[in-house]
N, C-alpha and C positions, 0 to 999 in steps of 0.2 A: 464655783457656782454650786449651790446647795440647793434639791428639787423639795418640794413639800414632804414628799416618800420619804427621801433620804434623812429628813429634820425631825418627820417623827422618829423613824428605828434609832435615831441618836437618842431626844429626849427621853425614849421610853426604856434605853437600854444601859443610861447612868445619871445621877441628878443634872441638872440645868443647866448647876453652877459650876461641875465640873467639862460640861460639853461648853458653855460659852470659856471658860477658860482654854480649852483648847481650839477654839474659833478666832480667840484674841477680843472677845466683846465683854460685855459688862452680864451679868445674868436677867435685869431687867433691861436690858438690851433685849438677850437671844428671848424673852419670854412679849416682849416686843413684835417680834418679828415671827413665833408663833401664832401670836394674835393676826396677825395680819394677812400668815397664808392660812389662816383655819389650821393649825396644828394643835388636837388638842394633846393637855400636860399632866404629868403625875397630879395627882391632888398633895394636898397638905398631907405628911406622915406616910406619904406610900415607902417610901425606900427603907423606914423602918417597921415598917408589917411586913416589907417582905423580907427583911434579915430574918425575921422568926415564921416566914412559909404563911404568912398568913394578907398577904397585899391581892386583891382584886386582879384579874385577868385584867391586860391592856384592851383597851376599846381598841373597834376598828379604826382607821382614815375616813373619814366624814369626807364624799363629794367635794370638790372646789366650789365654793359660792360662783357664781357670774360673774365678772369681770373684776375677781379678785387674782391677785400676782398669782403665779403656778413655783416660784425659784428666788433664790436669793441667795445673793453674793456676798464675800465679805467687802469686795470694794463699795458698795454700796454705803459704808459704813454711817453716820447718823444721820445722810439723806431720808431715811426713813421716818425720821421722827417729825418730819415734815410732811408727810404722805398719811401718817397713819397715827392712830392712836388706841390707846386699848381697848376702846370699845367705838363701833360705828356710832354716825351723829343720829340721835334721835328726833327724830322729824314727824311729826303727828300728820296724815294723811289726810287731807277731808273728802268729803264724797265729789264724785263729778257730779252736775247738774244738765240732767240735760244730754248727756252725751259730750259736753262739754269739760276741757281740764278746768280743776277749782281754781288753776291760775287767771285762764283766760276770761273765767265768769266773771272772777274780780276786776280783770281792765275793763270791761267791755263798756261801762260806762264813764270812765275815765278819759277811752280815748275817742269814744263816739263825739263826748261834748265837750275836747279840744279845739283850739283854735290853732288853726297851721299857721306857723313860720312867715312873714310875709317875706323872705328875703327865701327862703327854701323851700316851700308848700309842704316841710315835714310838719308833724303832728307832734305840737309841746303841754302835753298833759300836767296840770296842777299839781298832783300827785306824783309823788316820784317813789312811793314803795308800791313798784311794780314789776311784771314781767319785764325782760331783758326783749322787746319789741319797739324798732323803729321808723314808721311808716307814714305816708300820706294818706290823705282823706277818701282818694281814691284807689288802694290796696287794703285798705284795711284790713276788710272781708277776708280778702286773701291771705296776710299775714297772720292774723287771727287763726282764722280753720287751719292754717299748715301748723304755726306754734301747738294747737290743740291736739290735735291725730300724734306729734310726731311726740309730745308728752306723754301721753296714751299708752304709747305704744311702748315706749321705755318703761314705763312703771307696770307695763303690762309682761316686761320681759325682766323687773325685780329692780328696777333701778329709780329710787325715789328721785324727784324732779322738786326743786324749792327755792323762794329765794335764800339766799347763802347766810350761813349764821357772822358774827366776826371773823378774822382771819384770813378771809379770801377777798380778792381783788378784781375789781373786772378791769378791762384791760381797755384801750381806747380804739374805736372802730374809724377806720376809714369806708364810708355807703361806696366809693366809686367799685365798678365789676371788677377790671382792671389796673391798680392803682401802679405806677410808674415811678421810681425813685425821685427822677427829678421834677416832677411834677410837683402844683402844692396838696395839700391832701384835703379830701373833704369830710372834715370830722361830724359825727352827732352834734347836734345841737340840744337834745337833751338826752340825758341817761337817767338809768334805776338807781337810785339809792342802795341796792346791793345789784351784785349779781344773780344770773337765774342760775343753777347749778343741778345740773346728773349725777347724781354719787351712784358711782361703782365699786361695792363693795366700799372700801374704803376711801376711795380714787374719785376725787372729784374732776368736775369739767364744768366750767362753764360753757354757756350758750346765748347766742344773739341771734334772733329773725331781724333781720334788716332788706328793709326795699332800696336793692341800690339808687345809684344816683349817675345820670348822664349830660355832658357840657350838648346844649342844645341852644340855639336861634331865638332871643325873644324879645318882645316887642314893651317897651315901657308905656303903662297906660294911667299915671297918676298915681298921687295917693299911695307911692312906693312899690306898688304892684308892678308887676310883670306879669306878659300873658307866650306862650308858644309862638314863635312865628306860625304854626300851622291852626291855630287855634285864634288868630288876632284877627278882626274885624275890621277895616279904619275907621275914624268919628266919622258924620255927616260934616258936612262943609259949617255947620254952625258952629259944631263942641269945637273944643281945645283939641288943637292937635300936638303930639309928641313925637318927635322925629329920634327920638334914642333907642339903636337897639342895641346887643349885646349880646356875648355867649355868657351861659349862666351855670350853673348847677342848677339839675330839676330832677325832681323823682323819675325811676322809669320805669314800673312797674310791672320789678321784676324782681326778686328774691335771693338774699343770701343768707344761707347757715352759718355763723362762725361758730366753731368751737376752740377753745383755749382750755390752757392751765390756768388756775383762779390763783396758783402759788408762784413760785420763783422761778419756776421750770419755763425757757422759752419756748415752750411746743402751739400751734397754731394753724386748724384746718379749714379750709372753704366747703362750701357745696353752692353751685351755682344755679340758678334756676333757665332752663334753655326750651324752645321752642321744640324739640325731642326727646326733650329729658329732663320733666317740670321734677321740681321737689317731691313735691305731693305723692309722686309716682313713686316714689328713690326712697321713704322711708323706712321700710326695710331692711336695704343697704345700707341707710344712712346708721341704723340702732348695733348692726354689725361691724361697721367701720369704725363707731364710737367705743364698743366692747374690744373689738382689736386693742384700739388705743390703750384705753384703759390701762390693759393688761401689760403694755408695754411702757407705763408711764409707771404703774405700781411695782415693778421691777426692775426701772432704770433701764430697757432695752430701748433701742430706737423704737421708733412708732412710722416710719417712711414706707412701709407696705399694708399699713390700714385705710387706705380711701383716701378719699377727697383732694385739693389741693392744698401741698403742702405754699404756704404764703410768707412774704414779709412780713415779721409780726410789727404792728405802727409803734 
């Protein structure tokens, strides 16, 4: 295990080529893996300006960016070229509006003038290059302002927020709180076109708001509709009556954070929305739990003392 400290006094105290060779890596490998913990490198010609006294003092160690790796193994070995690349992804910011993230400005009319699910009351937006948000008619509001603030707040703490360029993958979401192996699962019914993603430093992560989903009592009233058994009226003795009820999936308006790996890595955390400890409150926690990760996703450490619940990935 090799720390950032220890990678510069290597690079800065023999060429590259001769420190990745005694590492056992390639030199645009080890200059790989400088890029990635911020280590910076000789220039072009240093190691002969200073055979003749005349090569520039070594720069300091530059700070660690935020939720960039701090260490780096050689077991790690071309794991990394999956994590990182020589330069982060360039992502053009646009302004918020409003107070509002430029992601959520963009749904908002998308998913206001959806038509829910008649079989699930979730919300299936025309559009599908959108935020990673999936909700009912009646959370909306909610899942909106939480997605918003909790963007905000990450690129408030350095960590762009976008939909994902190629390359990265979203992952398939089960809405139930709970979900139970041998149960069946209750997939989205619709998804983003890409994923939404938090890059850290180099380290991506996807993200899903999702309004879970609860098996609930309900009452068939025609026309393929279903209504809550606590919500159901009976006809008048004149209408059609329908005597079918059934337990159902139905929103239950109540909130979950998924985070995941967008790559091949199975890493996969919860945050739950609860009657003492709504999201909303937790996003704080939530931006420090995600930066732990990071940190231990862009160094190949476990990530099992960063927050949230660790889950099934579906």
């Amino acid at each position: 295990m090799i720390t950032r400290e220890q990678l510069f006094e290597l690079v800065w105290s023999e060429p590259v080529s001769t420190v990745a060779k005694r590492l056992g890596v390639s030199g645009s490998y080890l200059a790989r893996v400088c890029a990635a913990l911020g280590v910076p490198r000789p220039p072009r010609g240093y190691w002969a300006q200073k055979a003749v006294g005349r090569a520039p003092s070594a720069p300091r160690l530059p700070e660690a960016r935020r939720g960039s790796p701090l260490l780096w193994s050689q077991a790690d070995g071309p794991v990394l070229k999956r994590f990182y690349s020589p330069q982060p992804p360039r992502i053009r910011r646009g302004p918020q509006k409003g107070g509002v993230h430029r992601l959520i400005a963009a749904a908002e009319h998308p998913f206001r003038t959806a038509r829910p699910d008649d079989r699930t009351g979730y919300l299936k937006p025309h559009k599908r290059l959108l935020v990673d948000v999936v909700t009912s008619s009646a959370a909306i509001e909610k899942c909106l302002s939480f997605a918003s603030r909790l963007f905000i707040s990450l690129e408030a703490h350095g960590h762009t927020v976008a939909l994902a360029r190629a390359g990265l993958a979203r992952i398939t979401i089960d809405r139930r709180e709970s979900p139970t192996p041998d149960a069946p699962r209750h997939l989205d019914d619709w998804r983003p076109l890409r994923p939404t993603v938090a890059y850290f430093g180099f380290v991506p992560i996807g993200l899903a708001v999702v309004e879970t989903s609860e098996t609930v009592l309900m009452h068939y009233i025609g026309g393929g509709r279903y209504v809550r058994d606590a919500d159901y009226v009976p006809p008048p003795e004149t209408a059609v009556r329908y005597t079918l009820t059934r337990y159902r999936d139905a929103p239950s308006g109540r909130l979950k954070l998924i985070a995941y790996s967008p790559l091949d890595t199975p890493w996969y955390r919860e945050w739950l929305d609860g009657p003492d400890a709504p999201l909303d409150g937790r996003i704080g926690q939530i931006v420090a739990d995600l930066e732990c990760a990071a940190v231990a996703l862009g160094s190949s450490l476990p990530a099992t003392d960063c927050g949230g619940t660790d889950a099934r990935r579906p």
